[in-house]
VOPAGU-2260 file (C-alpha; in pm, 1 decimal, decimal comma):
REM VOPAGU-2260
SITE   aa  ch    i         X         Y         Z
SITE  UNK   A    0       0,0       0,0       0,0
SITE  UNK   A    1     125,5     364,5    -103,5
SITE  UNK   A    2     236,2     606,5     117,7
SITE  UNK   A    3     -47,7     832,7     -21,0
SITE  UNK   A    4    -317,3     566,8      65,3
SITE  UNK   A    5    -190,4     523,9     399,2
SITE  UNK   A    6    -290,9     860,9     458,2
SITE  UNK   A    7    -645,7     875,5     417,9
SITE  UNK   A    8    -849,4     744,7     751,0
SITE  UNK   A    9   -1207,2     771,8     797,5
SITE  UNK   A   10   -1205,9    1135,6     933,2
SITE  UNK   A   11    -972,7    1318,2     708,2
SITE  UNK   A   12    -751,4    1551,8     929,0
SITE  UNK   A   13    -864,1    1877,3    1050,0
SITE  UNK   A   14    -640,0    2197,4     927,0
SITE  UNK   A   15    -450,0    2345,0    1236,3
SITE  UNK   A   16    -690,6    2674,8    1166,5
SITE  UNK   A   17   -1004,3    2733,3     976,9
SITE  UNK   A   18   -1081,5    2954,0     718,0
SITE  UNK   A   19   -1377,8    3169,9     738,5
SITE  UNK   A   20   -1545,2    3265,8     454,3
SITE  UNK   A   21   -1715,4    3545,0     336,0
SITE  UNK   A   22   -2061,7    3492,5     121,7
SITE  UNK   A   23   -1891,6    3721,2    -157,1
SITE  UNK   A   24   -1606,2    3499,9    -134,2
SITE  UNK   A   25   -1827,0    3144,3    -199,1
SITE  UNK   A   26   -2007,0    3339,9    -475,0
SITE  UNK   A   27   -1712,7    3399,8    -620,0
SITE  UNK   A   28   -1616,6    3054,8    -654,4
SITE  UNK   A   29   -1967,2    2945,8    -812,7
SITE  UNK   A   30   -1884,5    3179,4   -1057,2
SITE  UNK   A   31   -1547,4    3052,7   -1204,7
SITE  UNK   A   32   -1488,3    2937,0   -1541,2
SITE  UNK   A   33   -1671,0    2517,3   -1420,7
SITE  UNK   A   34   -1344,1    2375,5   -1567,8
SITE  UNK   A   35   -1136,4    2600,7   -1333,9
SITE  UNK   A   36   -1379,5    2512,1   -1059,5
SITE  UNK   A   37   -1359,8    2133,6   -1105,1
SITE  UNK   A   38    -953,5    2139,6   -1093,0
SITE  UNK   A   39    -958,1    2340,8    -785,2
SITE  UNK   A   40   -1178,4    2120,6    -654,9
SITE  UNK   A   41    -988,4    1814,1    -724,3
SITE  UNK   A   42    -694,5    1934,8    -625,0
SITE  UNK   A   43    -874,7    2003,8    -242,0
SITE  UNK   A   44   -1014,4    1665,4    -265,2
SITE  UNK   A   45    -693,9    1436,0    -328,2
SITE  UNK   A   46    -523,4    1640,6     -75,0
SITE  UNK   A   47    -713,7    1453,1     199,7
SITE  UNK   A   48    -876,8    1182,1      44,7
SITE  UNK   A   49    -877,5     869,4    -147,1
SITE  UNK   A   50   -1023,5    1025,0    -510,5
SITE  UNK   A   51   -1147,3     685,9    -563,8
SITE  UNK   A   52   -1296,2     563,5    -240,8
SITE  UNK   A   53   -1681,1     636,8    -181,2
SITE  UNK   A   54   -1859,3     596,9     115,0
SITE  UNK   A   55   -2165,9     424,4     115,7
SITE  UNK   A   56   -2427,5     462,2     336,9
SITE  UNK   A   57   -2807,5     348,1     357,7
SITE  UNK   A   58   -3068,7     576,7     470,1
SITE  UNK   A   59   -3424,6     389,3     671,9
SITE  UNK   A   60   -3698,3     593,3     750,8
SITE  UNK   A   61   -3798,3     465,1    1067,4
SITE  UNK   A   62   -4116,3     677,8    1103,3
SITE  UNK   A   63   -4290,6     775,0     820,4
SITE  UNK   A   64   -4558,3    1034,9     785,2
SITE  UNK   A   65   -4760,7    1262,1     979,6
SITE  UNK   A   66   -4472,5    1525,0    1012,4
SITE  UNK   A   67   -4575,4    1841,2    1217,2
SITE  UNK   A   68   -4320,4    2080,3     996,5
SITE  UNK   A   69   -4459,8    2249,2     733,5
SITE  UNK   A   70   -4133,3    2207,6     507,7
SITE  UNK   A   71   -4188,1    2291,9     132,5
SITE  UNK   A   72   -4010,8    2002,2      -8,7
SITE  UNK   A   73   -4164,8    1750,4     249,4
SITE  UNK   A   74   -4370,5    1466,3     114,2
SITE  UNK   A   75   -4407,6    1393,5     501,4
SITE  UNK   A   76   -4558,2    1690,2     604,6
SITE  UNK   A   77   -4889,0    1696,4     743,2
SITE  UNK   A   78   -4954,7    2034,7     604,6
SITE  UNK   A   79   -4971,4    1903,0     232,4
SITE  UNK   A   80   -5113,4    1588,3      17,3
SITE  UNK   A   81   -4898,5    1381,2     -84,9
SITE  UNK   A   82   -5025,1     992,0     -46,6
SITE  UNK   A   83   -4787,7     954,8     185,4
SITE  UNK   A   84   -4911,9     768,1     485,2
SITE  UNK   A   85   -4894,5     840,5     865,5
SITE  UNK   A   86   -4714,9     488,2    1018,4
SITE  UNK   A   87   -4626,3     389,7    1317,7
SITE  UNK   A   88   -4274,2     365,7    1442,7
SITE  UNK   A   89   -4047,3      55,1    1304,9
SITE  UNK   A   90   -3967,2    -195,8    1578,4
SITE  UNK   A   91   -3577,1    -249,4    1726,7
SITE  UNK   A   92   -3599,2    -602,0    1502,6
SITE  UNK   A   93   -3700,8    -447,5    1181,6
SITE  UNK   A   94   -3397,6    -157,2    1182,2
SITE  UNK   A   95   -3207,9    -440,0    1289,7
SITE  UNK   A   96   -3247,3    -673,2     950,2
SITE  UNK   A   97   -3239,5    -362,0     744,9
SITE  UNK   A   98   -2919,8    -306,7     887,9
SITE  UNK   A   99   -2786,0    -610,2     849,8
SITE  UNK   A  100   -2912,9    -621,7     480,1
SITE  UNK   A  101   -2739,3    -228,7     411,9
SITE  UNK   A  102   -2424,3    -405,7     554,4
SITE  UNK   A  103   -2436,6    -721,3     331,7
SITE  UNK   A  104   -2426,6    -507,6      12,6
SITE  UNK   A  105   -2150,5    -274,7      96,9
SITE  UNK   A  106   -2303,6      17,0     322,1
SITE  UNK   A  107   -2068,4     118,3     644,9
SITE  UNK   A  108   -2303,6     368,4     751,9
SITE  UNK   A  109   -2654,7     349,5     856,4
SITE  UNK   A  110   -2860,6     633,7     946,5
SITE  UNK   A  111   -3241,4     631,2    1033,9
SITE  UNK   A  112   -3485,0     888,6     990,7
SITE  UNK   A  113   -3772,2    1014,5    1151,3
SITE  UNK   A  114   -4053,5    1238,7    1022,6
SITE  UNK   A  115   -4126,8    1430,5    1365,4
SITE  UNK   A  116   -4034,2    1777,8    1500,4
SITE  UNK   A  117   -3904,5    1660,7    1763,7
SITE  UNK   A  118   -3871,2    1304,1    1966,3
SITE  UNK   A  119   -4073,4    1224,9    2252,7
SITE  UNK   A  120   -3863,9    1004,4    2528,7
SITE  UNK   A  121   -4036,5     690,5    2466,2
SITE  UNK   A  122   -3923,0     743,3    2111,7
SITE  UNK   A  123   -3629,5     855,8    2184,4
SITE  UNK   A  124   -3610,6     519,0    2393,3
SITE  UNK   A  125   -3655,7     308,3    2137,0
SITE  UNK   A  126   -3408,2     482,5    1869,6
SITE  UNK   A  127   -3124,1     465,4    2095,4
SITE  UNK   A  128   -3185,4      80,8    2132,7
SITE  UNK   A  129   -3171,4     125,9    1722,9
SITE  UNK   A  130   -2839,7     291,7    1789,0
SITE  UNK   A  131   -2697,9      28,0    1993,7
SITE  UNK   A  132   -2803,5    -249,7    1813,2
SITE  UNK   A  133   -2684,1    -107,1    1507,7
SITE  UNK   A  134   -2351,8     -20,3    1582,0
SITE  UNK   A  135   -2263,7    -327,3    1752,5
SITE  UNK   A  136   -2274,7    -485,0    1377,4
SITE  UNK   A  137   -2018,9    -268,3    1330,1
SITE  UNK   A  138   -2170,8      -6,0    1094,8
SITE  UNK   A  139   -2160,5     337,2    1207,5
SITE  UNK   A  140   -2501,9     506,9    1284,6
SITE  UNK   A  141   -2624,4     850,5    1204,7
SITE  UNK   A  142   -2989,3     955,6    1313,7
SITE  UNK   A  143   -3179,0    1253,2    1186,2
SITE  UNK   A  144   -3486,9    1287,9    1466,6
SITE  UNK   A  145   -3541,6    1705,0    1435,1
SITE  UNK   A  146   -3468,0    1899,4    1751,2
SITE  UNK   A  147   -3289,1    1793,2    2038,5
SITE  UNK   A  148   -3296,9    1854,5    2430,3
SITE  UNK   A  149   -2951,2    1852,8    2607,2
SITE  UNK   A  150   -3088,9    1531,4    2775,4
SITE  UNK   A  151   -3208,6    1358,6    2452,2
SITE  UNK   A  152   -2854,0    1438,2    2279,3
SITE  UNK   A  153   -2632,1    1267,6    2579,3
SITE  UNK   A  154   -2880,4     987,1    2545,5
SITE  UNK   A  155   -2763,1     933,8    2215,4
SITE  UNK   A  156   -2377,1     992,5    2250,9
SITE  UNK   A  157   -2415,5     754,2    2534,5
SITE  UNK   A  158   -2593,4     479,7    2312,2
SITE  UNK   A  159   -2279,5     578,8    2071,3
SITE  UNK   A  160   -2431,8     713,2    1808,5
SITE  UNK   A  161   -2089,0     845,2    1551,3
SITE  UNK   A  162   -2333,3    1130,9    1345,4
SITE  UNK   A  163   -2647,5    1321,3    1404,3
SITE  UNK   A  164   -2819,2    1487,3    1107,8
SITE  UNK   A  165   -2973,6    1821,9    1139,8
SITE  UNK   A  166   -2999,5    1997,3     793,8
SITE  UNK   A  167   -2980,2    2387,6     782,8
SITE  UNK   A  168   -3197,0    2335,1     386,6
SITE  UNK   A  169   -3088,6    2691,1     288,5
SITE  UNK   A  170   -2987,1    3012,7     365,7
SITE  UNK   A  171   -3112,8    3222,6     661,5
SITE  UNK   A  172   -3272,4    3498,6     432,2
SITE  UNK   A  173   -3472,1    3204,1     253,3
SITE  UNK   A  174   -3526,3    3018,9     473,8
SITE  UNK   A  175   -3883,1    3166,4     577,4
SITE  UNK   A  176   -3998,3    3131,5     184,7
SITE  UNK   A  177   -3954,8    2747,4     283,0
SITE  UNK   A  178   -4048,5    2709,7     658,6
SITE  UNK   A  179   -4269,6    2820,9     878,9
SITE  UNK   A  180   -4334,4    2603,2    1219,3
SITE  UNK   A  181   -3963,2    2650,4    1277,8
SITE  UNK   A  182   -3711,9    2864,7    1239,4
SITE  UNK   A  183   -3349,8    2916,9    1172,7
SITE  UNK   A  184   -3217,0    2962,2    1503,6
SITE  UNK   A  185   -3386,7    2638,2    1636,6
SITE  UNK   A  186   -3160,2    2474,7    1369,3
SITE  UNK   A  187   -2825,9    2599,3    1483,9
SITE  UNK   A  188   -2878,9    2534,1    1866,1
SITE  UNK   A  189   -2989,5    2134,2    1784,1
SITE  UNK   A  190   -2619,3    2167,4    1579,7
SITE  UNK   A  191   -2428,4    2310,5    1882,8
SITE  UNK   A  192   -2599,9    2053,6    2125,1
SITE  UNK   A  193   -2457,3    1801,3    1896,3
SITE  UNK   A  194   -2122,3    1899,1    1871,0
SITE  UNK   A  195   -2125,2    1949,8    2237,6
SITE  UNK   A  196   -2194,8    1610,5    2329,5
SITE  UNK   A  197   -1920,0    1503,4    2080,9
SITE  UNK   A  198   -2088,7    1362,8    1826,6
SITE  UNK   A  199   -1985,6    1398,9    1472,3
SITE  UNK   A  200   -2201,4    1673,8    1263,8
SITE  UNK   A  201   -2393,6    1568,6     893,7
SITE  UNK   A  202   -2576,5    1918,8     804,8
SITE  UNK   A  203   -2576,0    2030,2     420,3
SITE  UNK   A  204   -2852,0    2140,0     256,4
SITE  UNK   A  205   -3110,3    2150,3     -70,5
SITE  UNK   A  206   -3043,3    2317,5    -411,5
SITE  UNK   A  207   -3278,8    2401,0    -668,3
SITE  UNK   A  208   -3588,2    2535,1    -438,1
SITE  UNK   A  209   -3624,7    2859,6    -596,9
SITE  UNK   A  210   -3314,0    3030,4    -387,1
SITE  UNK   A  211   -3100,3    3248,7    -624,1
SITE  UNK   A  212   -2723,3    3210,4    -626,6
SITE  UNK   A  213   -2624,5    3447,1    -347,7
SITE  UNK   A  214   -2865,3    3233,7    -140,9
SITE  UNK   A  215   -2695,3    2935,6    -215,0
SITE  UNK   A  216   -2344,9    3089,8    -126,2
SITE  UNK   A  217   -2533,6    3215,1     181,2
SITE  UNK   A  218   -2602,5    2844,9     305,1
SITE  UNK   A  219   -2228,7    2685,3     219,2
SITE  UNK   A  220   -2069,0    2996,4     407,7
SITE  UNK   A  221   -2321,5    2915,7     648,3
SITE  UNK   A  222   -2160,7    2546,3     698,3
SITE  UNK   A  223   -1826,2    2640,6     617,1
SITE  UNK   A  224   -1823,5    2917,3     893,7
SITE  UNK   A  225   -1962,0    2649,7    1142,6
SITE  UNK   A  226   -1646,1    2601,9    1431,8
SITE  UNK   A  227   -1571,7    2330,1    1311,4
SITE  UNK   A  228   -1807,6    2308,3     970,3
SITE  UNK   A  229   -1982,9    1957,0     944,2
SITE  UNK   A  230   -1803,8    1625,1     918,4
SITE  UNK   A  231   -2029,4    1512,9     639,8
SITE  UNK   A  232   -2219,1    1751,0     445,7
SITE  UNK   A  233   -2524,1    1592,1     245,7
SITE  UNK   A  234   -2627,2    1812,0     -68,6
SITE  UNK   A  235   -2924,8    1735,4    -181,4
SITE  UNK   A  236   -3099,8    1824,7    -527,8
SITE  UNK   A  237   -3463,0    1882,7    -480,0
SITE  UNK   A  238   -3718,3    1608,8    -545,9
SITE  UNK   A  239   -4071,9    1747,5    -662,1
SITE  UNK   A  240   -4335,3    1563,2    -528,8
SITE  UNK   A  241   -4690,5    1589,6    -654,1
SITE  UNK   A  242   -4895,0    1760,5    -309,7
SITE  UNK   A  243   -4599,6    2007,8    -184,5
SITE  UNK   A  244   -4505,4    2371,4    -249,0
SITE  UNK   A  245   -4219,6    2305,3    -466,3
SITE  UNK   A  246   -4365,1    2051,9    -705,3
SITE  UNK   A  247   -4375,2    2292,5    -969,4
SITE  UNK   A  248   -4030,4    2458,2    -900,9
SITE  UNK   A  249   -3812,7    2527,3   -1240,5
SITE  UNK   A  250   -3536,4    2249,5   -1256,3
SITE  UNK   A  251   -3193,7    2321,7   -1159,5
SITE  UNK   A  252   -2904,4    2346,1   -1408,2
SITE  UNK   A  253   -2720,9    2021,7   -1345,8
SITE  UNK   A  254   -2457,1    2175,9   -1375,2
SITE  UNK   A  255   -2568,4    2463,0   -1099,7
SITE  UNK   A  256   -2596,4    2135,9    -900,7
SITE  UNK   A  257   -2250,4    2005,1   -1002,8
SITE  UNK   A  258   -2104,7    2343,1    -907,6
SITE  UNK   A  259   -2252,5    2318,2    -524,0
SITE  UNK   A  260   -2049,5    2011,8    -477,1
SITE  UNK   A  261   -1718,4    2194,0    -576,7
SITE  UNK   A  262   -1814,0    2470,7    -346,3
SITE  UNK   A  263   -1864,0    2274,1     -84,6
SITE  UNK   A  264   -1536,7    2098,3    -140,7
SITE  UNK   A  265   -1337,1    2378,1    -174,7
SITE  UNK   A  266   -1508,8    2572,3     135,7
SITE  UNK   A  267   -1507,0    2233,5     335,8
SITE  UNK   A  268   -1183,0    2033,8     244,8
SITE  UNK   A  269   -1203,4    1757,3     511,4
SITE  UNK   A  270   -1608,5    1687,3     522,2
SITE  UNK   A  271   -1764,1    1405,6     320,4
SITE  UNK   A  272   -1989,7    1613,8      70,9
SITE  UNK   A  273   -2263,1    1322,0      11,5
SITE  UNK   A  274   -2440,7    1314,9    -294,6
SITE  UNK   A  275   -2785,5    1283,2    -141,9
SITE  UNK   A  276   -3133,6    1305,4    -256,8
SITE  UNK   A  277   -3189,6    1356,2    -634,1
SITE  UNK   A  278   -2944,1    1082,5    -734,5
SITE  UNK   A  279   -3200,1     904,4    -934,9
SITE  UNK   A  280   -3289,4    1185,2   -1180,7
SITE  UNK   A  281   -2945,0    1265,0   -1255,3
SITE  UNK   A  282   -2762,0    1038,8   -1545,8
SITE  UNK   A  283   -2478,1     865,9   -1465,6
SITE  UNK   A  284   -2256,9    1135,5   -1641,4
SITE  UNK   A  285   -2328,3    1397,8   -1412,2
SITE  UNK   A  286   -2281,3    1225,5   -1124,8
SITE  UNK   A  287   -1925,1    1152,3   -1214,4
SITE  UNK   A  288   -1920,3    1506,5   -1254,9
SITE  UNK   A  289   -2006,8    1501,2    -890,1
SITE  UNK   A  290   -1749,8    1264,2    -775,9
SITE  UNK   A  291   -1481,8    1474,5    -966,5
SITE  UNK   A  292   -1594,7    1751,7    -776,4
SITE  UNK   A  293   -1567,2    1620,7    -449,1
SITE  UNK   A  294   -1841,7    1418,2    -338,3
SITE  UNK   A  295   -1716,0    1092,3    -201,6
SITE  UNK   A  296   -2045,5     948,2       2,8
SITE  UNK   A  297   -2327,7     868,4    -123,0
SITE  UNK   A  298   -2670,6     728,0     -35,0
SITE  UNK   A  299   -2718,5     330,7     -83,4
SITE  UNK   A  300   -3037,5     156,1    -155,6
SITE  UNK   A  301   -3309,7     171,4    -321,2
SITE  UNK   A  302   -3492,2     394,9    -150,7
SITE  UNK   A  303   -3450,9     724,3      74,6
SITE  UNK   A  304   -3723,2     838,2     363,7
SITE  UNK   A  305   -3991,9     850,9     112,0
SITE  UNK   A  306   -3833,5     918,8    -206,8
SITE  UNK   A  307   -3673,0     718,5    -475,8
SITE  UNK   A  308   -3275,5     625,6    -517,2
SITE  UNK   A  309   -3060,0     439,4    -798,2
SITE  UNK   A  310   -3049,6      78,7    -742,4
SITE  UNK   A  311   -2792,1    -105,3    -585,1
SITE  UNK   A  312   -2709,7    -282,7    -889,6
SITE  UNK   A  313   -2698,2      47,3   -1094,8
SITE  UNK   A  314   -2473,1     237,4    -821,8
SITE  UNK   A  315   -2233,7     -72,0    -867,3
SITE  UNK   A  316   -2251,4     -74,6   -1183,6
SITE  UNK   A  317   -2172,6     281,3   -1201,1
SITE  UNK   A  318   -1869,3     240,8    -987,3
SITE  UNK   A  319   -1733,3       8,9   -1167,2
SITE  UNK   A  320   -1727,2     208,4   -1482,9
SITE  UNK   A  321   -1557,5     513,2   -1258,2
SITE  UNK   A  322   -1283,4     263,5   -1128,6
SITE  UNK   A  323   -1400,2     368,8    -815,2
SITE  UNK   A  324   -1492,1     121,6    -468,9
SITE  UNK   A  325   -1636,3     115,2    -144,6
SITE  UNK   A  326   -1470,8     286,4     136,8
SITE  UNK   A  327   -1551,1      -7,4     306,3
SITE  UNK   A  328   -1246,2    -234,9     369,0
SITE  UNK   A  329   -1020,9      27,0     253,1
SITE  UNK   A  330    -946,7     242,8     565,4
C-alpha cells in the first residue's frame, strides 16, 4: 500500500486553523470558469482523500408520515397531500435486519430517519436501542430525529451514536420562503448541542428550491463558517413531489448542481460532501461530474425516507465504470 493511501483514515484531518469565509467569497467561486472550478476542486479533494474511495451509506426511515413541519419540499408533512401515509414507528428487530441487509451489500453507515419535530422520550427510547443495536454490527449510525434537548442528545452519545443529522436546507434569508413552524435559530442550537456532546455533525442542505445564487453561497458559508463546519455535508438536489409547495419549481441546471459540490469541497476540504437526494434523476454522467468535484459518500439503496434512489445494482454498476470502490475495507 502507497504512502499516499496510507494517509487517508475515515475522518480526514482537520487543518491546524479554519478559514472563514465570506458569502462574496463562496459566490465567487460558483462563478469561475466550471473547468477552473472542477480542478480546484480536485486538487482540495486528493489532498485529503482517497479520489477513488466512496462511502456508502443506507438511509431507513424509521417513522414515516404525519410530520408536524410544514417544510416545502416535504412529502411527510402533514400540512400538504402527498399519499404519503402516517405509520407507526419501526420496531428495534425491523432496523435491525435492514441493517444487516445495508451491511451485506456494501453500506458502512446506517442512518435512520424520523418524520417528527421533535422526539418524545419513549421514542427517543426506542431509537437509541436502534443505535446500539446497530452499531454493535459494526456499521456506524447517524440519526436525523429534528430537535434535540440537552438530555435527549447525551442519550444518544451515550448509546454511541458516531453522526447526528440536522440539515440547515438553505440560507437564513430564505429560509422563511420554505419554513414556517420553525425557524433558523432552532436549527443551529440542535447543531451546537450536537457537537457538544461530541458527536460527529452531517448538516448540508437543498439546491434548486427557488433560492437564487447568493442564497446558495449564503447556506455553504453558512456550513463552512460552522467552528468546526460539518463532518459530512449531504447536498441534496430537490425532489418534486406531486402535493408540496415546490412541485412545480423550475429544474436546476445540473450543472448549478454540479457546481454546489465543488463549493462545498473547496469551502469544506475535510467533510464528506454526500451526494444525497436527487441521485435518481441525474444520469450517470453527471454524477461523475459530482465525484470529480468532491463528493465521495453517497446514499445506498433503493430507496430514501420517502423518495426514490438508484439501485444497488446500478450504483455498482456505475462504480465500476468510474474505477471507483467502497470505502468499506479500505481504511
Amino acid at each position: 500500500m502507497s504512502t499516499q493511501t496510507l494517509k487517508y483514515m475515515r475522518h480526514a484531518k482537520r487543518p491546524a486553523i479554519q478559514r472563514h469565509w465570506s458569502v462574496d467569497e463562496v459566490e465567487a467561486l460558483f462563478k469561475l470558469p466550471f473547468a477552473d472550478l472542477l480542478y480546484r476542486a480536485q486538487q482540495v479533494h486528493r489532498e485529503h482523500f482517497d479520489p477513488n474511495a466512496v462511502q456508502l451509506s443506507t438511509l431507513i426511515s424509521i417513522k414515516t408520515g404525519g410530520c408536524s413541519e410544514d417544510c416545502s419540499y416535504c412529502p411527510q408533512s402533514s400540512f400538504h397531500s402527498t399519499g404519503v401515509e402516517d405509520k407507526k414507528m419501526l420496531g428495534v428487530d425491523a432496523v435491525v435486519a435492514a441493517a444487516r441487509y445495508a451491511k451485506q451489500n456494501g453500506a458502512d453507515r446506517f442512518c435512520m430517519g424520523a418524520a417528527w419535530r421533535e422526539p418524545s422520550d419513549a421514542d427517543l427510547a426506542r431509537v437509541v436501542e436502534m443505535v446500539k443495536a446497530v452499531r454493535a454490527m459494526g456499521l456506524e449510525t447517524c440519526a436525523t430525529l429534528g430537535m434535540l434537548t440537552d438530555e435527549q442528545t447525551e442519550q444518544l452519545r451515550v448509546a454511541g451514536l458516531d453522526y447526528y443529522n440536522h440539515n440547515l436546507d438553505t440560507s437564513p434569508e430564505f429560509y422563511g420562503d420554505i419554513i414556517s413552524t420553525r425557524d433558523y435559530r432552532d436549527r443551529l442550537d440542535t447543531l451546537e448541542r450536537v457537537r457538544k456532546a461530541g458527536m460527529h455533525v452531517c448538516s448540508g442542505g437543498i439546491v434548486g428550491m427557488g433560492e437564487n445564487l447568493t442564497q446558495r453561497a449564503e447556506l455553504v458559508a453558512q456550513l463552512a463558517n460552522m467552528e468546526p463546519y460539518p463532518d459530512s455535508v449531504p447536498i441534496n438536489n430537490l425532489v418534486k413531489v406531486e402535493g408540496t409547495p415546490l412541485a412545480q419549481a423550475e429544474e436546476l441546471d445540473p450543472l448549478d448542481f454540479v457546481r454546489t459540490i465543488a463549493v462545498a469541497r473547496i469551502t469544506m476540504p475535510t467533510a464528506r460532501v454526500r451526494l444525497s437526494a436527487g441521485r435518481q434523476q441525474m444520469s450517470d454522467a453527471v454524477q461523475a461530474l459530482c465525484f470529480l468535484a468532491g463528493a465521495n459518500s453517497i446514499f445506498y439503496g433503493d430507496q430514501l425516507l420517502t423518495t426514490g434512489n438508484p439501485d444497488v445494482e446500478r450504483d455498482r454498476k456505475l462504480l465500476d465504470r468510474l474505477g471507483m470502490y467502497p470505502l468499506a475495507g479500505k481504511h
